[in-house]
Every structure is written in structure tokens, then in C-alpha cells.
N, C-alpha and C positions, 0 to 999 in steps of 0.2 A: 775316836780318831784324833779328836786337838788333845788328849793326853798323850797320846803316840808321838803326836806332833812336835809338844812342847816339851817333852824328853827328847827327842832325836837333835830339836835347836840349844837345848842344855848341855849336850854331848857334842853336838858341835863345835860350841866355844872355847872350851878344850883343846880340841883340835887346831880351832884356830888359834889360838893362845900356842900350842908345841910349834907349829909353822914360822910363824910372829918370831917365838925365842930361837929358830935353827937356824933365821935369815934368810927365809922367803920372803921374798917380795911383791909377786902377784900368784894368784889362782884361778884356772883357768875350772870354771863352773858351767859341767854340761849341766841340762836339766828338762825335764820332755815333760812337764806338764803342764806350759803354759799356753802351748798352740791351739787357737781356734779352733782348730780339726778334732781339737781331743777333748775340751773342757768348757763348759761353759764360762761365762763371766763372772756371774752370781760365785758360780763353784772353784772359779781361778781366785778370784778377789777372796775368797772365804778361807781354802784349803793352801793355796801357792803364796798368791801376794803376803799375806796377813807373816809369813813364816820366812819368806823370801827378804823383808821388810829388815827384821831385827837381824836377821842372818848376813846380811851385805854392811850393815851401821857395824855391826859387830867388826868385821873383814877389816873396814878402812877406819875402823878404832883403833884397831891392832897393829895400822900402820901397813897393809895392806892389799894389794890393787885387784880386785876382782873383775874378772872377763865374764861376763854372762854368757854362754853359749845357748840358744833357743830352738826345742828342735821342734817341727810341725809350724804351723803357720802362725808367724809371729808378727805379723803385720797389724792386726787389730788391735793387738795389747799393747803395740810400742809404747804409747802414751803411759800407759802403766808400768813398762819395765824399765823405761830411764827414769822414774821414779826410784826406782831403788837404789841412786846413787852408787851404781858400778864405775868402774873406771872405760870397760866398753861392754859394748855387746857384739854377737858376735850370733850370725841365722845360717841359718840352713841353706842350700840352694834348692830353686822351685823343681817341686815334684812333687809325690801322692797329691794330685789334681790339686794344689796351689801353689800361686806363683810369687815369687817374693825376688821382683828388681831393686837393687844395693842402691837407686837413687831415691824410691819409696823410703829405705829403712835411713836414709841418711838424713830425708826430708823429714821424719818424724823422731828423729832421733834428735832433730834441733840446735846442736850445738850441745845437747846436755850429757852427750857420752861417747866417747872416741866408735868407731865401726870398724867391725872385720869386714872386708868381703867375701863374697860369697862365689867364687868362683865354680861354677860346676864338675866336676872331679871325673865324671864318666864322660858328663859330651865331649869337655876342653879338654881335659888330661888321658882320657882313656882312649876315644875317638877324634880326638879334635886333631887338626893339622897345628904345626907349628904356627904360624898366621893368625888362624883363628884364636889358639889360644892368647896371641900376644896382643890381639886386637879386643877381647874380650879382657885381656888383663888391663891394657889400656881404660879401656874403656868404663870401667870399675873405679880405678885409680883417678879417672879423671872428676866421676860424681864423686868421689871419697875427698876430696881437694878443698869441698864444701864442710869437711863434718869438722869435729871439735879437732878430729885426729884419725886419722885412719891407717888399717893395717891391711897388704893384698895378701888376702888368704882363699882357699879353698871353705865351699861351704861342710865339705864333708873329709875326710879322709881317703887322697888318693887311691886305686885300686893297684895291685902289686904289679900289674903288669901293663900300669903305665909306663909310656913311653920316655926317659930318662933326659929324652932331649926338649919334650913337651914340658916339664920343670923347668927346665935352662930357660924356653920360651918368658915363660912363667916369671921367674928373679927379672930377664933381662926387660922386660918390658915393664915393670914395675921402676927397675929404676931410670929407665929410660923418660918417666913421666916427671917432670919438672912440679919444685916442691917440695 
């Protein structure tokens, strides 16, 4: 498996090197194997971190800015994944039975990597009232105030048949928060 591994980081660099020369400047890196829910420590730090590591030093070599996107329960690892020297990270919102509040992920995030928030995309944007959503966009925005940097985002990708004005919520109340 780390010969698969170290091929697929080999083949990578490449890629990142074609990005680098066409004038991108950030990438935005989903990645589902590092949440508590799904992998041990031992087996994160062995099979994820170890590849994750050269693969992000690689990114911001090449000039750069990598977004970590983390999906499953990323709350345990944080200490390990602002280790990687991202530009941010960016979680999930709480669901499959773990919760992850954006003032936990900003408290250990430490100042060492800008935060997305995590806005929840079914309760606030599918079901939420316009209120709710601007009070929970608030309310993100206001522990994000704290972090290196922060961006108000959804923790998932809106459902299609969110409500187009629950968005509007969404912008106006973000920039409505001083900062």
C-alpha cells in the first residue's frame, strides 16, 4: 500500500507543478480519510498524515495556497492537520453522530490556519428560516473573528432546492459582522 502511496504523491507533483505554471493559486483539497469516525490514529498518522505531509510542503513550494477540506470528525486530529502547513482548513458540519462547533475547530486551529465555517447546508439553508440562518451565520463569523482568518462558508454543499433567499441571508449577515 506505501508503494501505491508513494506513486500516487510522485504523480501528484506533476500535477501540482501544471496548476503552479497555468496560474492557480489556491486548491481547494477534499479528503475523507482523516476523521475519527473512520480511521484510527496509528493508521491516520501512518497511511494519511505521512503522505498528506509532503503533499501540502509540495502545494505552498509551488507557490500555492491549499484549503484542506476534512470530511467525518475532524476534531481530534486538528492538532495534526494544521500541522500540514495549509493555508486553511475547512470541516464538515456536525452529523453521522459527531458534532463539530467552528469555535472548537478555530480554538485548535490556533491561529496556525485561516477556518471555513461550517455552516449547516440542510438545517440553515434547506430548512432554516431566513433569522436562523443569519443568526447562525453571525454567530460563526463572530468565533471566526478569533482565527488566523476566516471564510463564512457552508460545511457541505447546499441542497438544490434551497431556498435562494436563505443564501442572501447567508452573504448579508456575513458581511454585516464587523472585521
Amino acid at each position: 500500500f506505501h508503494h501505491l502511496l508513494r506513486r500516487q504523491l510522485a504523480q501528484s507533483r506533476e500535477v501540482i507543478g501544471a496548476w503552479a505554471a497555468a496560474g492557480v493559486h489556491g486548491v481547494y483539497v477534499e479528503e475523507v480519510f482523516t476523521g475519527a469516525d473512520t480511521i484510527s490514529l496509528r493508521a491516520y498518522d501512518e497511511f494519511v498524515f505521512a503522505y498528506n505531509k509532503p503533499y501540502f510542503t509540495h502545494m505552498r513550494s509551488q507557490g500555492l495556497l491549499p484549503i484542506h477540506y476534512v470530511c467525518g470528525d475532524a476534531l481530534p486530529r486538528m492538532d495534526r492537520i494544521v500541522e500540514l502547513d495549509t493555508a486553511a482548513v475547512a470541516v464538515e458540519e456536525s452529523k453521522k453522530n459527531f458534532q463539530i462547533d467552528i469555535v472548537d475547530v478555530v480554538d485548535r486551529a490556533a491561529g496556525r490556519a485561516a477556518v471555513f465555517g461550517n455552516v449547516d447546508s440542510i438545517r440553515f439553508g434547506l430548512h432554516g428560516t431566513l433569522e436562523e440562518m443569519a443568526a447562525e451565520t453571525r454567530r460563526q463569523a463572530q468565533a471566526g473573528s478569533r482565527a488566523k482568518g476566516f471564510v463564512v462558508s457552508t460545511g457541505s454543499p447546499l441542497p438544490l432546492d434551497t431556498n435562494p433567499r436563505n443564501v442572501d441571508a447567508l452573504v448579508s449577515a456575513a458581511h454585516s459582522v464587523p472585521g
